[in-house]
Every structure is written in C-alpha cells, then in structure tokens.
TORSESE-405201 format. One record per residue (C-alpha): residue in one letter; x, y, z. Coordinates in steps of 0.05 Angstrom, whole numbers, padded with zeros to 5 digits, always signed. Layout:
N
AXYZ ...
This chain:
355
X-00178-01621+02418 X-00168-01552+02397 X-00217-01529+02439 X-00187-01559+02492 X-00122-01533+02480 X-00148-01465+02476 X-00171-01473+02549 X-00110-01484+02575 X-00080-01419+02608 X-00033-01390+02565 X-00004-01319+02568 X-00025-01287+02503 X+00031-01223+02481 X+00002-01168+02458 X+00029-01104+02430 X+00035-01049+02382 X+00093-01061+02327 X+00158-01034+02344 X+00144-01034+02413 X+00203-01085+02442 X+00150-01145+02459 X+00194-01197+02408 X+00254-01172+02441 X+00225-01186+02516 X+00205-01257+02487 X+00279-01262+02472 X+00309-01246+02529 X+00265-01288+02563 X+00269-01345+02524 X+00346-01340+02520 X+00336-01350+02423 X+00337-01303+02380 X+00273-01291+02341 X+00261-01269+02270 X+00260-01189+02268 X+00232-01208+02189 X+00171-01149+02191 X+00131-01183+02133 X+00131-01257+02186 X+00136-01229+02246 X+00075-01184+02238 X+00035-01245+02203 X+00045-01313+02236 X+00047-01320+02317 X+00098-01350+02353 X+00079-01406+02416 X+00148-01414+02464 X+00131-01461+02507 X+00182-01449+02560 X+00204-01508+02619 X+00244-01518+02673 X+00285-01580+02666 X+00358-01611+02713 X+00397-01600+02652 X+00436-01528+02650 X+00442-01544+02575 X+00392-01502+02534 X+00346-01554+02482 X+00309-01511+02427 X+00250-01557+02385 X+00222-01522+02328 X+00153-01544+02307 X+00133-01619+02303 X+00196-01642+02267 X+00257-01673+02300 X+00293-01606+02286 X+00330-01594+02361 X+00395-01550+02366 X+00425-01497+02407 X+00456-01460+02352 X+00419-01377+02350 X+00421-01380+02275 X+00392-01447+02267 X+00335-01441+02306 X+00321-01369+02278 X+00313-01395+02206 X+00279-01455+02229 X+00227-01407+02258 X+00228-01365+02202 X+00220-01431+02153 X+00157-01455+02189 X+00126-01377+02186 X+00149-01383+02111 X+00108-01450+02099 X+00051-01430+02150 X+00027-01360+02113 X+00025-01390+02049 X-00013-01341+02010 X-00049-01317+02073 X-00046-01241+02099 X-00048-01265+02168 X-00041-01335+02207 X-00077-01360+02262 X-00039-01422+02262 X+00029-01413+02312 X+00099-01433+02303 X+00111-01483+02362 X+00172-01472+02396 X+00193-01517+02457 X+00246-01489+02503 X+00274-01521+02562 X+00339-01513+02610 X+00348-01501+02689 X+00348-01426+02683 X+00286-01416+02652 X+00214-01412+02681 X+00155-01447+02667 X+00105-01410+02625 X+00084-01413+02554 X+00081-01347+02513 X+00045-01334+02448 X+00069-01274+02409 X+00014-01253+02375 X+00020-01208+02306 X+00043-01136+02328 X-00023-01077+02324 X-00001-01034+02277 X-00025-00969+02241 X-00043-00971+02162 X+00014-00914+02132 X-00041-00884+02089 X-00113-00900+02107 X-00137-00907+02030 X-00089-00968+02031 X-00155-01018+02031 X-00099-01082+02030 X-00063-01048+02092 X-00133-01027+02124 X-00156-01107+02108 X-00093-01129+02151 X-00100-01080+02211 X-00167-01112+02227 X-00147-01185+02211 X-00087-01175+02272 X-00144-01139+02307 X-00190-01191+02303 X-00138-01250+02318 X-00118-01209+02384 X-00190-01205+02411 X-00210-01279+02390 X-00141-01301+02438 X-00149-01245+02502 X-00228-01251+02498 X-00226-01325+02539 X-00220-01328+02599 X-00175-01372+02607 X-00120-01324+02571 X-00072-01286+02611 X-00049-01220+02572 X+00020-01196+02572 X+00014-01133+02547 X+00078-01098+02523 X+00081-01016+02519 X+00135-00971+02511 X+00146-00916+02562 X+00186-00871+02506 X+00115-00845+02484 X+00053-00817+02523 X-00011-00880+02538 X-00059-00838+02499 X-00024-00853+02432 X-00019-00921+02449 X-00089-00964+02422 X-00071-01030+02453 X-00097-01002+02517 X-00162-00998+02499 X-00158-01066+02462 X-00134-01103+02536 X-00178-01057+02578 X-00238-01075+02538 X-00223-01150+02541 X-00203-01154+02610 X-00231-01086+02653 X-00201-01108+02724 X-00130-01123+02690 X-00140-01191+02733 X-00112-01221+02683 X-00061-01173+02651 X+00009-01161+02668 X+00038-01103+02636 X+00109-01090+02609 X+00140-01032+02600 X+00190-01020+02549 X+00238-00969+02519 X+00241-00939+02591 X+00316-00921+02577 X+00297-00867+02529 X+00255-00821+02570 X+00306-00766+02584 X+00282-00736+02656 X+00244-00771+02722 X+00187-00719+02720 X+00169-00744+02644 X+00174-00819+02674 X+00132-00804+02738 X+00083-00774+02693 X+00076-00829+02646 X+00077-00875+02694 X+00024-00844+02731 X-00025-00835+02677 X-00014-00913+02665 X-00032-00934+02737 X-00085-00881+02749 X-00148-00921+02737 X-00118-00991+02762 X-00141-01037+02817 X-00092-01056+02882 X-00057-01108+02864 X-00040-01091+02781 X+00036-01094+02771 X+00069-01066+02725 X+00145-01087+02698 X+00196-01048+02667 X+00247-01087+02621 X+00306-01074+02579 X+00291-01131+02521 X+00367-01125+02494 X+00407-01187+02499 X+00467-01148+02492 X+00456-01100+02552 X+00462-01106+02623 X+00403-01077+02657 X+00430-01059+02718 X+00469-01007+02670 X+00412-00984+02629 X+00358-00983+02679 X+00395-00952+02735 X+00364-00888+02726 X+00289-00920+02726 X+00298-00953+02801 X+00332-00886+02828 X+00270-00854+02795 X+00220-00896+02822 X+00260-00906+02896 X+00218-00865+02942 X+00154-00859+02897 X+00080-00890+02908 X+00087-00928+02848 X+00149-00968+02876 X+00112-01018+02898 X+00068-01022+02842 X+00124-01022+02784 X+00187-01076+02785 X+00256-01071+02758 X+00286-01110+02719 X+00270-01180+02680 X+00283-01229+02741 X+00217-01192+02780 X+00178-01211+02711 X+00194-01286+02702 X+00184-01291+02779 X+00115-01259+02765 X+00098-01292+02694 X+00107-01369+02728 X+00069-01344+02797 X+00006-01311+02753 X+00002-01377+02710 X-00004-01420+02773 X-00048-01379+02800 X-00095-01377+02734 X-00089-01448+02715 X-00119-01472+02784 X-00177-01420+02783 X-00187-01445+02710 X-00177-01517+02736 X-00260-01531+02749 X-00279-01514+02681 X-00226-01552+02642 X-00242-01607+02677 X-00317-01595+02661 X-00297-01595+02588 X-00254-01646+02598 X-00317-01687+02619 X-00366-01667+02569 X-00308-01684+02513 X-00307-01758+02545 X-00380-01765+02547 X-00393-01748+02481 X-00332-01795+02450 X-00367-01847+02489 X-00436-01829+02449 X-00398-01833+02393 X-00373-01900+02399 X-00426-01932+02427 X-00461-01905+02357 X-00396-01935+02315 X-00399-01997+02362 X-00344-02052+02381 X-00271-02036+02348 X-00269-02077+02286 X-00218-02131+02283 X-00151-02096+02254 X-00131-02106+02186 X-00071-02145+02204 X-00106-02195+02251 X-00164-02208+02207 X-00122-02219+02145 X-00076-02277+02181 X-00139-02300+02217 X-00175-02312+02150 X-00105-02341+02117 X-00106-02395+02177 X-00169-02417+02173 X-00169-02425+02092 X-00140-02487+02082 X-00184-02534+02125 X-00251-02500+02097 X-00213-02513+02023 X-00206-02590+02049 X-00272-02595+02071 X-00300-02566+02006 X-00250-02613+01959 X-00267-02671+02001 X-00349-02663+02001 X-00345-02644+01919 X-00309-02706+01904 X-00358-02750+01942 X-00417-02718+01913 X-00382-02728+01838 X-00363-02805+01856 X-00438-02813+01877 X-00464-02782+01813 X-00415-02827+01776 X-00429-02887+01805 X-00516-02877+01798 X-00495-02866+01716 X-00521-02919+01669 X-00462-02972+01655 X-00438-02964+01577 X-00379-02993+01547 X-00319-02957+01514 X-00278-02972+01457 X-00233-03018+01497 X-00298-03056+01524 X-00302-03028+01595 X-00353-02993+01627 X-00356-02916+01627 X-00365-02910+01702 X-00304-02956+01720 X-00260-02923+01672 X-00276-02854+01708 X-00265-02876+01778 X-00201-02917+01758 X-00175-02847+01730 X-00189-02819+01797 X-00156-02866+01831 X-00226-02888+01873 X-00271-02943+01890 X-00328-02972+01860 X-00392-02990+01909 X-00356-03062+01917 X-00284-03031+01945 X-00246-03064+01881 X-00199-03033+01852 X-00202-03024+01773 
C-alpha cells in the first residue's frame, strides 16, 4: 500500500529554509502552520487540499477525530503530531496528514518537505549528518516520476547562491514536472535587478516552464505589494512566462495535477494489477477464509448438547449391558448384586420388571 500511495501524483515542496515555501502553503491552504524551526525543518507536512459545496472551512489533523476551524488549534495539533512523530529522530520521513476542504479551495495535495539548509560551521558533524538526511529525503520524493515539484525560491537573492536548483534540475532536467515559485519578490529594490534575476532563472528553460511570483503573507494584499512586479514585467518577454499573483498558481497547481495524474494513470493501474495478482497468490497459498471466531464458537456451543446426549445415552447402555452379563451374588439384604445396581439407576432388567 505504501507503494501504491507513493504513485499517486502528488506535488512534492521543495525549498531552501527561510525561503517563504511554509508561508505559500499557508496562504494556500487558508491555516496557519507551525513556524517551530527545530519541527518544521524535521517532519513533513501532507495538506491534502479539496473542493467541497460547503463555504465553511473543515481542518482534520492526522488520523484522529480532531476537526476544527480554530488557527490556534489546528497549529498545535500539527505541531503535537510533529512532536510525537520525530521521537528521537533527526529527521522524519513519516508526514503529518492534514485534510483541508471548503468551496474556495482547489484540489491538489501538497507535501512540504524539510527546508535545504546550510550547516552554520561545516565541522558541525551532527549539523553536516542532518543536511544530507533532508537531502536525501528530498531526492527519494522528486526522483519518481510520478512527483510533481513545487519548487519555492526567493527572488531577493541571485539563482547561483541558491542549491535547490541544482537539486530539481538534476531530478527533473525538462522542468516537465516542476512549477516554480518565486518568493520575496517585494524586496528587490529596482526592475533592472528583477529583469536580471528573472532572466538568469528562465535562461536555460523549455517553452512552456512557468514560473509564479507570490506574496505568502496572509496579512498582505498582493495587489499592494506586488504592484511594482506586474508594472515590471508588463511589456517584457518573460510576461508570458512569469504570473502574478496567488490565484494564477492554484489555477496552475489543480490544471498540472490533472494533467500528471492521467499521464501517470497507465502505470498505476499496472501496479494496481500486479498488487491484485499477487494478493490472489497469496491467498490461494493461505486458502479458504477460516470460519470467524464468533461463528465457530456459537456453532460448536449449538451442536454440544446433542453429541453430549448421544454420548450419555450410548455409555449408559454399554454399562447396563456389562451389568446385566455380571455373575448374580447376593447382598447383605439377600438380593442380587446386579438388580440392586439397575434398581439404583432407575432401569430394567433383561425381563422389563421393575425392581
């Protein structure tokens, strides 16, 4: 099954720390997520986002019955499965399920993986130890093929500082799978600085790669803080290239996973098929179900009193015979042994009389 899972298209997040991708996730997702940098670096998070009739946002954390609307609640619920899910380990590759729904939302499921991050001092071995755990968690997820990569990178520093781009190139070289966000846009300070970024970004890409530049604060207005960027870009090559705004990206994210999940649709249901053949192996090796516990139990109670009868009833004739064949003695009183026995029973002798 977890194979299985795995194969379903997903879009896998993928980022340096610090870079704005957990506060995308937010704004998308509409709850606030723990900004904790000891969980938030450790233990992915899966939002499973739907579209549903009800305007009314429903939040589920994990497998329990935990469902609430309340930001605070569902942030230390999060933060409380993280918690539980690390344990003692430096890194998890078990996610925190989280299942959104409402009318306003799209349909897409995200997995925020562990931000890449640099080791502060490179003869920190536990810090080194970490880096390549995250590393090796983000290539095992954007390796398949079946993983879409939204790759979050912030446009307030120059590409070439920026390793994650060599981590999502490597794993996916026509970016026909990668969507790329672009964050921190509202701190470049002039539009020949953005151009320029921007075009040392696109220079190597295919027709067809977009790029998406988002403002991940809940508590700004993007028309405000991204003005600048669309007069920037209005009039540019890369216009058509690079969308405004958050609206363009959950537009995009839902039309990419459609398109994904039926190209991946042949192989799943290959898998799917091999999975079913070999359960069937499997239980024709086990054979027929057994009888449940419950039905064999009052089967057996049922059918033990008749057997018991039976089994009385065939005992007591073969101890009357045996009885009967014995020599005749008398007792004390002057009867014979053999009478005295069967009168005590209550049975017959051989004549039918009664003694």
């Amino acid at each position: 099954p977890s194979s299985r899972v795995s194969n379903v298209p997903q879009f896998v997040v993928v980022g340096l720390q610090s870079t704005g991708k957990s506060s995308v996730l937010q704004r998308i997702s509409c709850i606030r997520l723990p900004r904790d940098a000891e969980l938030c670096t450790r233990v992915p998070v899966e939002l499973r986002i739907r579209r549903s009739d009800s305007t009314e946002l429903k939040v589920k954390v994990g497998e329990t019955d935990f469902v609430s609307t309340d930001s605070e609640a569902v942030e230390k619920a999060i933060r409380n499965l993280q918690d539980r899910l690390r344990g003692d380990k430096e890194i998890s590759d078990q996610s925190v399920v989280v299942e959104i729904e409402s009318k306003a939302h799209p349909n897409v499921t995200l997995i925020d993986l562990p931000g890449y991050f640099f080791p502060l001092h490179a003869s920190n071995l536990e810090e080194t130890a970490r880096q390549k755990l995250v590393a090796s968690l983000i290539n095992s997820r954007i390796s398949q093929n079946s993983a879409l990569i939204l790759h979050a990178t912030p446009l307030n520093q120059d590409a070439a500082t920026i390793n994650t781009w060599a981590i999502v190139n490597a794993a996916d070289p026509q970016k026909k799978r990668t969507l790329t966000v672009l964050t921190k846009a509202d701190e470049v300070e002039t539009q020949d600085v953005f151009l320029r970024r921007l075009q040392h970004i696109t220079k190597d890409d295919k027709p067809g790669t977009r790029y998406f530049i988002v403002d991940g604060r809940v508590e700004k207005d993007e028309n405000q803080t991204l003005a600048n960027m669309r007069g920037w870009l209005s009039g540019s090559p890369l216009a058509h290239r690079v969308n405004v705004g958050l609206r363009a990206l959950e537009e995009d994210l839902q039309n990419a996973l459609l398109d994904h999940t039926l190209l991946c649709l042949p192989t799943l249901k290959a898998s799917l098929l091999l999975e079913r053949s070999a359960c069937r192996e499997r239980l024709g090796e086990i054979g027929e179900e057994p009888p449940r516990p419950n039905e064999a139990l009052t089967g057996g109670l049922a059918a033990f009193p008749p057997k018991l009868e039976a089994l009385f009833v065939a005992h007591s004739r073969a101890i009357v015979k045996e009885i009967e064949q014995m020599d005749t003695h008398k007792d004390c009183q002057g009867h014979s042994v053999s009478v005295c026995w069967t009168a005590r029973a209550g049975w017959t002798t051989k004549s039918g009389s009664q003694r």
